[in-house]
N, C-alpha and C positions, 0 to 999 in steps of 0.2 A: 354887442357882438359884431364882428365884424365880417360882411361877408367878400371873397371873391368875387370880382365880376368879370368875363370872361369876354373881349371884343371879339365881335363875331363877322363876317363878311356870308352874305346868303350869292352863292355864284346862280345865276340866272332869275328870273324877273317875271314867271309866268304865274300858272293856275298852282302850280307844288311848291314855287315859293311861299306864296299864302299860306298853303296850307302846314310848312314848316315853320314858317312865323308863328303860326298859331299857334303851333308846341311849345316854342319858346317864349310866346306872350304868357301861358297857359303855367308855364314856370317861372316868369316873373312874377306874377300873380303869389306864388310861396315864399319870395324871398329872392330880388333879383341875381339872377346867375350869369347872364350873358348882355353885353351890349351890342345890340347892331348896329352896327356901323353905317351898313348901306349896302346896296344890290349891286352887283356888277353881272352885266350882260352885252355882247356883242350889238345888239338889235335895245332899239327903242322900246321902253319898258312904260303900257299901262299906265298912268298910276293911279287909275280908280281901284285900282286891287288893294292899291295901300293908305289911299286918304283916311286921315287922322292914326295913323298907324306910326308915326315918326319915323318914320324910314323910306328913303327915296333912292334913287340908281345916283350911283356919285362913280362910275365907269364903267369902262369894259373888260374883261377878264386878263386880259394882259395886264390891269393894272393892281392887280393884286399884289403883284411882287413888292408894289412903292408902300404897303399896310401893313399897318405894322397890327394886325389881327389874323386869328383862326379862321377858317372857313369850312363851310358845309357844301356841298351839289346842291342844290335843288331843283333836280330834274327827274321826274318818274323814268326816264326808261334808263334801261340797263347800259344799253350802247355809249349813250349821250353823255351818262357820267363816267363812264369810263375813259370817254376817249378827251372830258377836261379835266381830271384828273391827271393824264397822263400830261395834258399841255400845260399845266402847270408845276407837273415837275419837282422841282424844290425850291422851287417860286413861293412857296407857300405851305403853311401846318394846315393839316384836317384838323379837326374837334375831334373830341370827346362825342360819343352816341347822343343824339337829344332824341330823351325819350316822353314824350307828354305824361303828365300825370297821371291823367287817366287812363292809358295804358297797362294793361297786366301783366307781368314781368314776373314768371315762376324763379323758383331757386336753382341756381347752378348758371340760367343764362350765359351767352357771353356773347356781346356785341364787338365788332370791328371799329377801328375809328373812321367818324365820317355817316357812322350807320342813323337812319331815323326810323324812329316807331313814330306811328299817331295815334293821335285818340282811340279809346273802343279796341286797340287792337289785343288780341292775348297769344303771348308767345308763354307755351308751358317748359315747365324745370328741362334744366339739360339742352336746351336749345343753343345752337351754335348760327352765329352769322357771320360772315368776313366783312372785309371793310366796306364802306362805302353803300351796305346794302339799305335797303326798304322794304316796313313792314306798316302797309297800309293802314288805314279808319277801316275798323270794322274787321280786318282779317284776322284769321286764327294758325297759329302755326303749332304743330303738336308735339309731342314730350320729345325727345333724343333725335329730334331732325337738326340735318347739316344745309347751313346754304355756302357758297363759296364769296368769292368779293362780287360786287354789283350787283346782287341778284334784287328781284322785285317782286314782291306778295303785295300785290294792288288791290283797291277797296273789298270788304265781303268776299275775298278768298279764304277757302281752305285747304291750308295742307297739314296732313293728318302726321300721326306718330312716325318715327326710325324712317325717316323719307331721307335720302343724302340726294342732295341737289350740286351740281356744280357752277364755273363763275357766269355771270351774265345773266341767269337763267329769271326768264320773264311767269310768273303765275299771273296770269289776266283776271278782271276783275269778276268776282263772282263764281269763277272757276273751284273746282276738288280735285286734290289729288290722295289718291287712297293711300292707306296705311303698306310702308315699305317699299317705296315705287326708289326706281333710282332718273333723275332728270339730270343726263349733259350739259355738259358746256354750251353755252346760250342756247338751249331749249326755250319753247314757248310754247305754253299753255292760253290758248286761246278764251277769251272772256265766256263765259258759262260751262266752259268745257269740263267733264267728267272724265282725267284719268286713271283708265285702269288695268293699263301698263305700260311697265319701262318706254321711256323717250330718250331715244338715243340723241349726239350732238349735232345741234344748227337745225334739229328739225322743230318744227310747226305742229301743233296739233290742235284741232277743234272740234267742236259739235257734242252732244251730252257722250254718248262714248267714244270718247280721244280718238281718232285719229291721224295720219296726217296731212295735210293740206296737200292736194294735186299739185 
């Protein structure tokens, strides 16, 4: 049997690269599906993150255009990858969603391209994500929630059932957001934060009952 294997380029070089390798190691492990190529990152890249890991920084983001591979963000916050996405342009293909295996992925899903799940995470049936999004280790996203593109459900967050999120929008780690909330355009739920209601756009919120930042 013969499988595809898919070059991969990981853009940035930190603590989320890892942990996006790790999804994609975690699926070669089934039956290789992706090759990485290498890191490309602006700034000098670590490489204890990646020893024995086959994969090293072979550039900087500009030079994506000269690769002849897919590529992934691998940067947690919402801003960050949005705004190399946009500097790349048509410099370059996103991927396909890599979602870890161990991941739970109800029926009906639909990921954006560029999107990542990680381990431990369960997104239930009917869930929608735009491109480029992130759905952390450990976080839970609930039945008929919307996120828009970029948005980020970072480690042990919960966001509960029919929640429509818009793009950008940050869930900090450990954070809830109750059943039916609507979160704007980059919104930000601060890490532990409890909301439990509507977060209008560009605002902030924190502390166990949301609200938001002075």
């Amino acid at each position: 049997m013969t499988i595809d294997v898919t070059p991969l380029v990981l853009i940035g070089g930190g603590g989320h690269a890892s942990d996006v390798l790790q999804a994609i190691e975690a699926l070669d492990d089934l039956g290789r599906t992706y090759l990485v190529v290498g890191l490309l990152d602006d700034a000098e890249v670590d490489p204890r993150r990646f020893v024995g890991r086959g994969v090293h920084q072979i550039g900087a983001v500009d030079d994506l255009a000269s690769i002849d591979a897919q590529y992934v963000v691998a940067a947690g916050w919402p801003a960050t990858r949005r705004a190399l996405v946009e500097r790349i342009g048509d410099g370059g293909t996103p991927a396909n969603p890599i979602v870890h295996p161990k991941a739970d992925l109800g029926v009906g899903v639909e990921l954006g391209v560029g999107t990542v799940v990680l381990g431990g995470a369960h997104v239930s049936p009917m869930v929608r994500m735009g491109r480029h999004g992130l759905v952390s280790y450990g976080a839970t996203v609930g039945h008929d929630t919307t996120f828009g593109e970029f948005a980020s459900v970072m480690p042990n967050a919960a966001v509960s059932g029919d929640v429509v999120a818009g793009d950008d929008v940050l869930v900090g780690t450990g954070a809830c957001v109750l059943q039916g909330l609507r979160l704007g355009d980059r919104a930000q739920v601060g890490a532990g934060a409890v909301v439990v209601k509507d977060v209008g756009n560009d605002t902030t919120v924190v502390s166990l009952a949301a609200r938001p930042r002075p």
